[in-house]
PyMOL Python script that loads the backbone (N, CA, C, O; Angstrom):
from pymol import cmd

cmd.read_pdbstr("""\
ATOM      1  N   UNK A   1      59.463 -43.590  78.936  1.00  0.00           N
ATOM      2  CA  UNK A   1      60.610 -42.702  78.871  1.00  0.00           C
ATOM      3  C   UNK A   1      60.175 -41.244  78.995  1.00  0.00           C
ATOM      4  O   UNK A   1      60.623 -40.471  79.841  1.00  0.00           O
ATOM      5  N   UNK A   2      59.107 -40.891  77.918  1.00  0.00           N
ATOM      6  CA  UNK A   2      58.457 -39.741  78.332  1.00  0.00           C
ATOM      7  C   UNK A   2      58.558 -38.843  80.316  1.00  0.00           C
ATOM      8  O   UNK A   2      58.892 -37.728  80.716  1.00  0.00           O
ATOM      9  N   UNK A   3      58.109 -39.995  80.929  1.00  0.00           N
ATOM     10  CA  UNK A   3      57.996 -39.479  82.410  1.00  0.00           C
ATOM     11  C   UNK A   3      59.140 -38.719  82.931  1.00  0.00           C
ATOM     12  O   UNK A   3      59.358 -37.644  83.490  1.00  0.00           O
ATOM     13  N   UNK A   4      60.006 -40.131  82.346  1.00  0.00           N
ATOM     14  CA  UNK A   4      61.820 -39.614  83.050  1.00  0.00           C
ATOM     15  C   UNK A   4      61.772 -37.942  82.654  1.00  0.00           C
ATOM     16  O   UNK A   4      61.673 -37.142  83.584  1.00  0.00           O
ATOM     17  N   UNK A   5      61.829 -37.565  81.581  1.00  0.00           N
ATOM     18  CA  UNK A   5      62.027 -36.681  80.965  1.00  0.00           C
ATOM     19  C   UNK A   5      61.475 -35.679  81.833  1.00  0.00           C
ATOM     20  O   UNK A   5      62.073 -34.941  82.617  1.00  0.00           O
ATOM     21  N   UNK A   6      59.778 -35.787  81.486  1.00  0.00           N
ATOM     22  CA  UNK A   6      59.081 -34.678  81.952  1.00  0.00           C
ATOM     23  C   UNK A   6      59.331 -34.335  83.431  1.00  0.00           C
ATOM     24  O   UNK A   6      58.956 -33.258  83.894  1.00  0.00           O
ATOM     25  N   UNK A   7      60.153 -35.529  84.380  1.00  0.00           N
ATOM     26  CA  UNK A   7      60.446 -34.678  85.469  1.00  0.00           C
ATOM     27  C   UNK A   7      62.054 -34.197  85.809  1.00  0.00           C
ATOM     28  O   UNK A   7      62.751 -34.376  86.807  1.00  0.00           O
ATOM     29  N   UNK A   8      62.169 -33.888  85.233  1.00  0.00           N
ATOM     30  CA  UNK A   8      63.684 -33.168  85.431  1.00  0.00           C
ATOM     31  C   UNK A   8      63.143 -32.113  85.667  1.00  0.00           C
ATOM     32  O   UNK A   8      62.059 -31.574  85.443  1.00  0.00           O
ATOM     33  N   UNK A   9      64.758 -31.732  86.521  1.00  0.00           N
ATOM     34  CA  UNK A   9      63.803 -30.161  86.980  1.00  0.00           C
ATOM     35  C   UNK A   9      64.260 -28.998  85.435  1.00  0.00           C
ATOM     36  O   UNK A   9      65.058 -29.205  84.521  1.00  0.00           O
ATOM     37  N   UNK A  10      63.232 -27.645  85.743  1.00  0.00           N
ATOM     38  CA  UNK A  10      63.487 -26.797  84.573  1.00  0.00           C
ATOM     39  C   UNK A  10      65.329 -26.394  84.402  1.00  0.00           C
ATOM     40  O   UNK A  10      66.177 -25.997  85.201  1.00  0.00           O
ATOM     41  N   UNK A  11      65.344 -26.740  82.949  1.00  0.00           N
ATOM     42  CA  UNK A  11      67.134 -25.784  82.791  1.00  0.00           C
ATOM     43  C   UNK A  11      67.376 -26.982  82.083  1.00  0.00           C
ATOM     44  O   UNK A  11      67.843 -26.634  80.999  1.00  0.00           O
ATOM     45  N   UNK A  12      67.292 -28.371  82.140  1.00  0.00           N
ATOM     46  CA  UNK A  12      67.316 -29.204  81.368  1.00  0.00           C
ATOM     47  C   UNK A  12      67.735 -29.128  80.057  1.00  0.00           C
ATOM     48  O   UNK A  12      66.907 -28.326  79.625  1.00  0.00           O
ATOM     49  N   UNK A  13      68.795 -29.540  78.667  1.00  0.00           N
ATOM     50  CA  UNK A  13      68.948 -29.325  77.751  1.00  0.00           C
ATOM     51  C   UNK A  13      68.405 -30.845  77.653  1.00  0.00           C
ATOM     52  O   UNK A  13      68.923 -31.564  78.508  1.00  0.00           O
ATOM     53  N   UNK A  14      67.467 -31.508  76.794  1.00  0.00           N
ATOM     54  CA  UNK A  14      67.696 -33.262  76.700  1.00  0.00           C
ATOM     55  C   UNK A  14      67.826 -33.024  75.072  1.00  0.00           C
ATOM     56  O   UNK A  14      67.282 -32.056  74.541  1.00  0.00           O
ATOM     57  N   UNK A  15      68.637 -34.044  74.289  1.00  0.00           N
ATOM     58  CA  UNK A  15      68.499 -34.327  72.948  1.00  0.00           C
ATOM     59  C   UNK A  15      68.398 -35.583  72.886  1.00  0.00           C
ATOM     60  O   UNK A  15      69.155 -36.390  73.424  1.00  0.00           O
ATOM     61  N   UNK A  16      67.049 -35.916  71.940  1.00  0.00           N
ATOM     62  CA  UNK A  16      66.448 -37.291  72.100  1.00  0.00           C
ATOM     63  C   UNK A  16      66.437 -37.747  70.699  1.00  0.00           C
ATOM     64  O   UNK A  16      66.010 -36.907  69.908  1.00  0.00           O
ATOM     65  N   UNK A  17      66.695 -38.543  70.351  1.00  0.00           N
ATOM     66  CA  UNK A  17      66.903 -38.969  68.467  1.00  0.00           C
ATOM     67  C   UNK A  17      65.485 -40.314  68.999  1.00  0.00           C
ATOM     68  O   UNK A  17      65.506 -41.142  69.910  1.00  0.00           O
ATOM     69  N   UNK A  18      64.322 -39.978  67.875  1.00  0.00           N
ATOM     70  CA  UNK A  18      63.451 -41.065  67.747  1.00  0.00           C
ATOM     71  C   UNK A  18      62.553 -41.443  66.485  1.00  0.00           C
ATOM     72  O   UNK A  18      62.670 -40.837  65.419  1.00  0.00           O
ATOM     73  N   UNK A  19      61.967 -42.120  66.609  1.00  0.00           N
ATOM     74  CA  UNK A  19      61.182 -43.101  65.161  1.00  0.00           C
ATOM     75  C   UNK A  19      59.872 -42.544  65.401  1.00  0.00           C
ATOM     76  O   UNK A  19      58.972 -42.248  64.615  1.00  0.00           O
ATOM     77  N   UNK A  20      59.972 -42.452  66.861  1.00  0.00           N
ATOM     78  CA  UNK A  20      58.452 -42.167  66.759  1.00  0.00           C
ATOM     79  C   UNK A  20      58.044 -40.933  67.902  1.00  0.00           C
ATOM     80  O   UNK A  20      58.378 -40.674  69.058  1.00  0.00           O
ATOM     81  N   UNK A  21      56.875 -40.171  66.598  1.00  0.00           N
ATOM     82  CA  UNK A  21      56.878 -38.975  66.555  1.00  0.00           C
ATOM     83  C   UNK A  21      56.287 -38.633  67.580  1.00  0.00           C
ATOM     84  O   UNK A  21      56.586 -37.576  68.137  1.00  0.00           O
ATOM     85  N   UNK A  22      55.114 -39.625  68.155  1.00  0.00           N
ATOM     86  CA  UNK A  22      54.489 -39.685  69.183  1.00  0.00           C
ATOM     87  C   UNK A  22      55.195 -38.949  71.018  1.00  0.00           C
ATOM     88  O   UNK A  22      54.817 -38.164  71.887  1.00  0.00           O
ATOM     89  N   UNK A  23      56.568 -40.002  70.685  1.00  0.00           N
ATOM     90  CA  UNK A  23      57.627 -39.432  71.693  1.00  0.00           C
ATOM     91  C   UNK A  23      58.020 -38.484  71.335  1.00  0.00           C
ATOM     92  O   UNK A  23      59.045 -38.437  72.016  1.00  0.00           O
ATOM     93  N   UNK A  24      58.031 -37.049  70.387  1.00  0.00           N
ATOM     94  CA  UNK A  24      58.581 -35.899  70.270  1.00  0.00           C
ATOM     95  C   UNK A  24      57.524 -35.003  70.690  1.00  0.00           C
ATOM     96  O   UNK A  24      57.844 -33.991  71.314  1.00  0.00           O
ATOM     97  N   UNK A  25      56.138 -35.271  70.397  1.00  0.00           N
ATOM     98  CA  UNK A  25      55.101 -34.447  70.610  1.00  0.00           C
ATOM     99  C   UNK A  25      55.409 -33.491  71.667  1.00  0.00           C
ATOM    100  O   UNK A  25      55.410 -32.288  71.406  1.00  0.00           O
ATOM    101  N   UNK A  26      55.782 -34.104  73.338  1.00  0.00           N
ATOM    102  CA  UNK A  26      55.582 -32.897  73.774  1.00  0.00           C
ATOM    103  C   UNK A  26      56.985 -31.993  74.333  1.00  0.00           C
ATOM    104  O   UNK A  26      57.127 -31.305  75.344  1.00  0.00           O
ATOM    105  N   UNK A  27      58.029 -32.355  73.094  1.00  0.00           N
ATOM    106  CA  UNK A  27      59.326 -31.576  73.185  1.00  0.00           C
ATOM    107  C   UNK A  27      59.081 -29.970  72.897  1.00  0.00           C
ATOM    108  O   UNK A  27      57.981 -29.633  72.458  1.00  0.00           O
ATOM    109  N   UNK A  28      59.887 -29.182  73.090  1.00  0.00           N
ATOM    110  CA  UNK A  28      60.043 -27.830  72.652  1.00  0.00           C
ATOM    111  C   UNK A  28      60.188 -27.274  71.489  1.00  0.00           C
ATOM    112  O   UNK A  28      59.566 -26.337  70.989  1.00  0.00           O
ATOM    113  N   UNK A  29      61.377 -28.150  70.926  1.00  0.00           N
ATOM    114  CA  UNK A  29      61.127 -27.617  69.248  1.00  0.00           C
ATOM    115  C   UNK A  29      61.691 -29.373  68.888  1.00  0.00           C
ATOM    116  O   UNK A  29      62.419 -30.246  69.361  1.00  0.00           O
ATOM    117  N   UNK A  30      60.784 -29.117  67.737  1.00  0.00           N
ATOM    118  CA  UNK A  30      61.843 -30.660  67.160  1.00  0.00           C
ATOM    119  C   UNK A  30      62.288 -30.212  65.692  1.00  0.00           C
ATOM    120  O   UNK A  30      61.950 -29.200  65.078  1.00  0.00           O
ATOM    121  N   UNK A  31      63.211 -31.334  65.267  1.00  0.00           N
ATOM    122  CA  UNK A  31      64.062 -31.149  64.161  1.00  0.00           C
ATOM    123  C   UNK A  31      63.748 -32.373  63.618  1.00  0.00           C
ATOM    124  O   UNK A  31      63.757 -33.435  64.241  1.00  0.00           O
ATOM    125  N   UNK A  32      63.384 -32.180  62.098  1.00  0.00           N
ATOM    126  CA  UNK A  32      62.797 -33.788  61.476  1.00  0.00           C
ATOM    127  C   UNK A  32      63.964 -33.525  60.486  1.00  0.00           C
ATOM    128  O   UNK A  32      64.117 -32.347  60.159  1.00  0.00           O
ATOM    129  N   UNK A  33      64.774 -34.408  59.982  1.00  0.00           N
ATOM    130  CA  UNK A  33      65.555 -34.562  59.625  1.00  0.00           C
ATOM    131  C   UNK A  33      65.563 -35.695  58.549  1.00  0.00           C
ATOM    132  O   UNK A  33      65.137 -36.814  58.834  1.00  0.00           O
ATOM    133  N   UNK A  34      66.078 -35.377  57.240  1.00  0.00           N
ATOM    134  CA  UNK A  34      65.592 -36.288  56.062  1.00  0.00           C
ATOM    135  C   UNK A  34      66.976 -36.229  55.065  1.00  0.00           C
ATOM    136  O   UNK A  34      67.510 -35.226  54.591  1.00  0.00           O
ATOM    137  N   UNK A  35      67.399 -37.775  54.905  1.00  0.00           N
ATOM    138  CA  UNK A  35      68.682 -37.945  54.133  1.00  0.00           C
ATOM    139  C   UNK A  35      69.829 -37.120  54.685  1.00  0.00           C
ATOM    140  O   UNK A  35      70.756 -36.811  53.936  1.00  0.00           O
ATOM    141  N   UNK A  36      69.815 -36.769  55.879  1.00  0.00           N
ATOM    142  CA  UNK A  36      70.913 -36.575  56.910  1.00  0.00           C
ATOM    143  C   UNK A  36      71.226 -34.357  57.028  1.00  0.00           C
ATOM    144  O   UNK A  36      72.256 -33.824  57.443  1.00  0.00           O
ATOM    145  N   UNK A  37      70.361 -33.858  56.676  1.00  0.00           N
ATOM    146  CA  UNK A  37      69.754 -32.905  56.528  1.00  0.00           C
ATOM    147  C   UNK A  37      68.412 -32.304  57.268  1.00  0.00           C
ATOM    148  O   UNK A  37      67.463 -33.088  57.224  1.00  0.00           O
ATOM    149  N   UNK A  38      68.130 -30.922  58.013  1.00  0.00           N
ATOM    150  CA  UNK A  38      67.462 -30.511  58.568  1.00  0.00           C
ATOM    151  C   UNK A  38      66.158 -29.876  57.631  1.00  0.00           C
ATOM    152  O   UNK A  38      66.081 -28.754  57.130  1.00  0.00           O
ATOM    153  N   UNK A  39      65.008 -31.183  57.573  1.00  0.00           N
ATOM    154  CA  UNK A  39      63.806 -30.700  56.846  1.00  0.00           C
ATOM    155  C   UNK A  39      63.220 -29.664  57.221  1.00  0.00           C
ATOM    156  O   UNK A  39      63.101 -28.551  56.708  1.00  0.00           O
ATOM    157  N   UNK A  40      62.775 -30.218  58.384  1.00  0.00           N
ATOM    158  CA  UNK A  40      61.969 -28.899  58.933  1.00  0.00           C
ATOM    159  C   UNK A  40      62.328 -28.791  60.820  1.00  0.00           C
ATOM    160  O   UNK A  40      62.765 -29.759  61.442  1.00  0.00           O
ATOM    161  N   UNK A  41      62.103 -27.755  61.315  1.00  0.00           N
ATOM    162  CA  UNK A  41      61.775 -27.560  62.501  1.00  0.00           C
ATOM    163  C   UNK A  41      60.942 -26.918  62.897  1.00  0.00           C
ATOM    164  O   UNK A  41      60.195 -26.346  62.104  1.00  0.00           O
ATOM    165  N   UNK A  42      60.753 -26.768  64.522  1.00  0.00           N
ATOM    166  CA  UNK A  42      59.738 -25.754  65.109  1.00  0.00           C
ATOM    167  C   UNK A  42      58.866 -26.848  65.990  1.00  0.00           C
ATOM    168  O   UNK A  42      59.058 -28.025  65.684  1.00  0.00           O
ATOM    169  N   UNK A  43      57.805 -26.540  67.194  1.00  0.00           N
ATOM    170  CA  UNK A  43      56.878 -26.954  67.840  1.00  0.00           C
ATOM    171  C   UNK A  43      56.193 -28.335  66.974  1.00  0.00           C
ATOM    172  O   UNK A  43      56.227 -28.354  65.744  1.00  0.00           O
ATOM    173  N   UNK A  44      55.732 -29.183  67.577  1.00  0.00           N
ATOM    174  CA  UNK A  44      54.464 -30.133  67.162  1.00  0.00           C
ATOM    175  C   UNK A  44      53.647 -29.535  66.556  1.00  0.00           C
ATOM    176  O   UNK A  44      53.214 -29.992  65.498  1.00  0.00           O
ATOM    177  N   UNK A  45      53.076 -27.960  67.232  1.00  0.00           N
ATOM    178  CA  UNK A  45      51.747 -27.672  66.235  1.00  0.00           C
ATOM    179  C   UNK A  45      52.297 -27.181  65.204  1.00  0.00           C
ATOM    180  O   UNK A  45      51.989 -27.623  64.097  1.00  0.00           O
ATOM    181  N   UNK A  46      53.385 -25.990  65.364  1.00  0.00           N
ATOM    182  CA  UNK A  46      54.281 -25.685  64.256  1.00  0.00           C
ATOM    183  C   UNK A  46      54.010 -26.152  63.092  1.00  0.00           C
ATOM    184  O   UNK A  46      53.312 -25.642  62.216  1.00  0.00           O
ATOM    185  N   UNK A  47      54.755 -27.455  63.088  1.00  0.00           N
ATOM    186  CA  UNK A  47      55.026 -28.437  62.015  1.00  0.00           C
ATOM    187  C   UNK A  47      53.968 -29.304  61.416  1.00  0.00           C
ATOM    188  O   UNK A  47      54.136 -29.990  60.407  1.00  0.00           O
ATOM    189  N   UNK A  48      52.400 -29.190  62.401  1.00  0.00           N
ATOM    190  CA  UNK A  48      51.612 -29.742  61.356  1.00  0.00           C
ATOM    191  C   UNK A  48      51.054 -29.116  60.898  1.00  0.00           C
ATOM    192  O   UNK A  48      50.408 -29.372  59.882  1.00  0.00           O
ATOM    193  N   UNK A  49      51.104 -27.662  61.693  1.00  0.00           N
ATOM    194  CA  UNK A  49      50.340 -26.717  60.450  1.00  0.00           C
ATOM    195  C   UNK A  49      51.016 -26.363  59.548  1.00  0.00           C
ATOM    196  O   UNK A  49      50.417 -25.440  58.997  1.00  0.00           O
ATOM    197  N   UNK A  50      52.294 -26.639  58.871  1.00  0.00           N
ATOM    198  CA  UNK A  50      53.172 -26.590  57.656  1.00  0.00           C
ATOM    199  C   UNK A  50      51.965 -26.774  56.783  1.00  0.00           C
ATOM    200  O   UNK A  50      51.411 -26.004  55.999  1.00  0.00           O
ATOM    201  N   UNK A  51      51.651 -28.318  57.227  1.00  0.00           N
ATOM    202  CA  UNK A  51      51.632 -29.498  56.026  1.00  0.00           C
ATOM    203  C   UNK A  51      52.234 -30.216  55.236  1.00  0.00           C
ATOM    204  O   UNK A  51      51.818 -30.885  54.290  1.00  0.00           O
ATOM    205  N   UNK A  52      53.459 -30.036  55.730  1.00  0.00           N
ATOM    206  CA  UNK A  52      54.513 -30.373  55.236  1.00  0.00           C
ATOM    207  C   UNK A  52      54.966 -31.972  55.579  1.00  0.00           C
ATOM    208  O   UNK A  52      54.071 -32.633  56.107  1.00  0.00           O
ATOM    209  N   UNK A  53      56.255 -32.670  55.340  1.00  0.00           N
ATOM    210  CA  UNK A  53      56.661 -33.537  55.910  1.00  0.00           C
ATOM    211  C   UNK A  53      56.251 -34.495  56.864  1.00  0.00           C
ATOM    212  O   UNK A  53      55.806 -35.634  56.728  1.00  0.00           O
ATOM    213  N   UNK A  54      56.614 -33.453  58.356  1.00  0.00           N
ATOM    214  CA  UNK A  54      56.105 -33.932  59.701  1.00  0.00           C
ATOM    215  C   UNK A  54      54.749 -34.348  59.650  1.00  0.00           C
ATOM    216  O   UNK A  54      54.389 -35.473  59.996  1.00  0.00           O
ATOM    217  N   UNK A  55      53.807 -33.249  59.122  1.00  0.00           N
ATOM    218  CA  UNK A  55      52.413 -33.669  59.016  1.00  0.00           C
ATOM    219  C   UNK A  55      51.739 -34.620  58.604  1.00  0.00           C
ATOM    220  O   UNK A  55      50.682 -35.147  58.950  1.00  0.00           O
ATOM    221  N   UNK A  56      52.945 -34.882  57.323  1.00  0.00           N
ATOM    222  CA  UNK A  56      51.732 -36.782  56.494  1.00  0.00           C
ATOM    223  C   UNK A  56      52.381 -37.610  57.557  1.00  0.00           C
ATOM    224  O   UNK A  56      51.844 -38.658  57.916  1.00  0.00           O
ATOM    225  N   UNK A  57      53.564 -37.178  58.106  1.00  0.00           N
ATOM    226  CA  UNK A  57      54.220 -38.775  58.865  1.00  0.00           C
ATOM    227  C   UNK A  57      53.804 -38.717  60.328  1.00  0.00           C
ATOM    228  O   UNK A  57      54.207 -39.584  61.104  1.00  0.00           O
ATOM    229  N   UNK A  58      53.010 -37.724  60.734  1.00  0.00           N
ATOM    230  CA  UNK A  58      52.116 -37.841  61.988  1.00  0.00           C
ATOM    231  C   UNK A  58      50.525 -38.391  61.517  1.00  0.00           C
ATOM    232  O   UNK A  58      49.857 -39.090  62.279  1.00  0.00           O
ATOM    233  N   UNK A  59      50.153 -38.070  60.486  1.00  0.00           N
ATOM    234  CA  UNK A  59      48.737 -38.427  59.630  1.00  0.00           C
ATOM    235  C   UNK A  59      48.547 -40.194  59.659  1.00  0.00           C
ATOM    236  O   UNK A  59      47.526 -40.770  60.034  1.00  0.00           O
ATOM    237  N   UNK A  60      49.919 -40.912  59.120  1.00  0.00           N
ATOM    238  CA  UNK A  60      49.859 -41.866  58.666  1.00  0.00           C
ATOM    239  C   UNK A  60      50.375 -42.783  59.800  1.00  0.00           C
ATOM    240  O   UNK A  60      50.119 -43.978  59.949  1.00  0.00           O
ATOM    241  N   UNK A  61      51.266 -41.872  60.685  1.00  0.00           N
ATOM    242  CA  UNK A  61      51.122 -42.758  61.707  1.00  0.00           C
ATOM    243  C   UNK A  61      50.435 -43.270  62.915  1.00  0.00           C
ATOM    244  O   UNK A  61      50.473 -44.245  63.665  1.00  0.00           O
ATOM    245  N   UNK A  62      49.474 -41.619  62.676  1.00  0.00           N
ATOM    246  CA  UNK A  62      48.107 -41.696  63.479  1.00  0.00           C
ATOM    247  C   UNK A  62      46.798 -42.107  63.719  1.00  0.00           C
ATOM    248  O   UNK A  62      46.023 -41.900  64.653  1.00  0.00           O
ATOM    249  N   UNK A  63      46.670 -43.108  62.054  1.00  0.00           N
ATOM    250  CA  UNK A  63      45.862 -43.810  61.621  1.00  0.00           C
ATOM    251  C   UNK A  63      45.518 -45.230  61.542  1.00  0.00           C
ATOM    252  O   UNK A  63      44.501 -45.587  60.948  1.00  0.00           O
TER     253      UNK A  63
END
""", "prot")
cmd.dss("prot")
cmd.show_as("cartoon", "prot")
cmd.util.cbc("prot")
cmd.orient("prot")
């Protein structure tokens, strides 16, 4: 699915709802969202340099 994505041409708005974080990595900003509420946002690197949230659930799913 990734591919589809990455070739659209630029101007593109896509909103993608997923489980796995792997498929958000190389979005623009993402929104992690917890008990129906906006935890955190911002970039992939953004968000693991929090340490926050996103970060143990990229840690643990990266392991």
């Amino acid at each position: 699915m990734n591919s589809g994505i990455e070739s659209l041409p630029k101007g593109f708005t896509v909103i993608a709802v997923t489980y796995s974080l792997s498929f958000a990595d190389p979005f623009d900003w993402i929104f992690l969202l917890e008990q129906g509420h906006i935890a955190e946002s911002g970039t992939h690197s953004e968000l693991l340099a929090m340490n926050g949230l996103y970060s143990k659930l990229w840690q643990t799913a990266m392991a």
